[in-house]
C-alpha positions in Angstrom: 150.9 248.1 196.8 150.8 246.6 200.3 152.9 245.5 203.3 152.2 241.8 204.3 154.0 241.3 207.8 155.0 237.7 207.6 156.5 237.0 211.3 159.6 239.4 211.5 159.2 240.2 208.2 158.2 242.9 205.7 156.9 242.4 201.7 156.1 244.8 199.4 153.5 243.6 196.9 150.1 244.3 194.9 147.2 244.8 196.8 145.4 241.7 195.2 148.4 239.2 195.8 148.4 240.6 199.5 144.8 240.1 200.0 144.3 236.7 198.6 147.2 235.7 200.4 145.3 237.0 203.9 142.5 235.3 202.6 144.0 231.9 201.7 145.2 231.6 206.0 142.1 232.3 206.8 140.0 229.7 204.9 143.2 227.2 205.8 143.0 228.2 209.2 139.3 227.3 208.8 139.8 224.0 207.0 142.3 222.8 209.7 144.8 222.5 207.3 148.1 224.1 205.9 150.0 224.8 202.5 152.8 227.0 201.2 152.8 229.8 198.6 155.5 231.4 196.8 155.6 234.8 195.8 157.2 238.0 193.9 157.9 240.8 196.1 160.3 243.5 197.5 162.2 243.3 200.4 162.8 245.5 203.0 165.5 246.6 200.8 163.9 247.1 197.7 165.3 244.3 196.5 162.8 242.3 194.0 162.6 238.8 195.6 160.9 235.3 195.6 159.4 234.2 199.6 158.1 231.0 200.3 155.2 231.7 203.8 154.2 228.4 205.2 150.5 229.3 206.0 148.8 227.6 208.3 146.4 227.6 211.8 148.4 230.6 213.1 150.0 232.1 210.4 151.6 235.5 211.8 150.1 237.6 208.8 149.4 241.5 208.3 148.3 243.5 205.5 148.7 247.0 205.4 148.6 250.1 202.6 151.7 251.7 201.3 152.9 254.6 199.1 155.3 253.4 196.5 155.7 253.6 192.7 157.7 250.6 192.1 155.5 248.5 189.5 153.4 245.1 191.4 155.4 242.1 190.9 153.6 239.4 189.0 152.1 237.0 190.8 149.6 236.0 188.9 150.2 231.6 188.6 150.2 231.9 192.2 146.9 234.1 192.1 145.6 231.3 190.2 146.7 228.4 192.5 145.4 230.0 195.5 142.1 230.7 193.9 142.1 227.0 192.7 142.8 225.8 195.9 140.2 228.3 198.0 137.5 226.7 194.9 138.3 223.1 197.1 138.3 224.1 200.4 135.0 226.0 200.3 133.6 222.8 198.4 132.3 220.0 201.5 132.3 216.6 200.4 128.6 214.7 200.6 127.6 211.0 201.1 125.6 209.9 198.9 123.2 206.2 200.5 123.3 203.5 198.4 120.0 202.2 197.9 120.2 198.7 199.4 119.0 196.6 196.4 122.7 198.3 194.7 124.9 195.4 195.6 127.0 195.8 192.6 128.7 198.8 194.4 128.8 197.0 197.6 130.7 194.1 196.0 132.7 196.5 193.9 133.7 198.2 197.3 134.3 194.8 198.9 136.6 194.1 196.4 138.9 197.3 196.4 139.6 196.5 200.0 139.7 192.8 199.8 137.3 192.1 201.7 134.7 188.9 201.2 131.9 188.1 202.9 133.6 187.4 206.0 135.1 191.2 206.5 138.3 192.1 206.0 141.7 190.2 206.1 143.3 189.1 209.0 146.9 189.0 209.6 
C-alpha cells in the first residue's frame, strides 16, 4: 500500500493504483492535456472512501510507501481506463498525402465541409 499526497491531502491505496495514477499526470502533463480519475481508498481516517483528483499540467501529486495491513481497495475499472487512455496518448496521429490523381477524396472532403470549387461558404 501507498500514500498519494493529492494537494493537502492523504490516500491510502495499492501500490499499482498509486503508481499508475503518478504515471497518468505525467504523460497528461506531457500531452498538454487534463482528465479526472476516481478512486477507492482510505482516508486519513481510515475511513474507506471514493476521491475524484483532477489531474492535470501541475497536478500536486506524491507517492510514497506505507506499513499497513488493511486489504488494497479495488480499483481495478479505473486501472483499466487509465491504461486505455495512456494506450492514446502515447499513440501520435500521422498524415497520410493523398496522391494527387485521388480526387475522389478531395471531392469527398469538399463536400463534408461544403465547400465547391470556389472555397468555402461565405456568410
Amino acid at each position: 500500500m501507498m500514500h498519494l499526497t493529492f494537494d493537502e491531502k492523504s490516500l491510502l491505496l495499492g501500490d499499482e493504483a498509486a503508481n499508475q495514477v503518478v504515471e497518468y499526470a505525467a504523460a497528461l502533463a506531457r500531452a498538454h492535456s487534463a482528465d479526472t480519475v476516481r478512486l477507492t481508498a482510505y482516508g486519513a481516517d481510515g475511513d474507506k472512501i471514493e476521491a475524484t483528483l483532477l489531474l492535470d499540467e501541475g497536478a500536486p501529486l506524491m507517492i510514497e510507501t506505507s506499513n499497513t495491513d488493511l486489504p488494497e481497495p479495488d480499483n481495478d475499472a479505473t486501472l483499466g481506463y487509465i491504461r486505455e487512455r495512456m494506450a492514446q496518448l502515447s499513440v501520435s496521429p500521422n498524415a497520410v498525402p493523398i496522391p494527387e490523381d485521388d480526387v475522389s477524396v478531395i471531392a469527398d472532403f469538399e463536400h463534408h465541409f461544403d465547400m465547391g470549387s470556389d472555397g468555402p461558404p461565405t456568410t
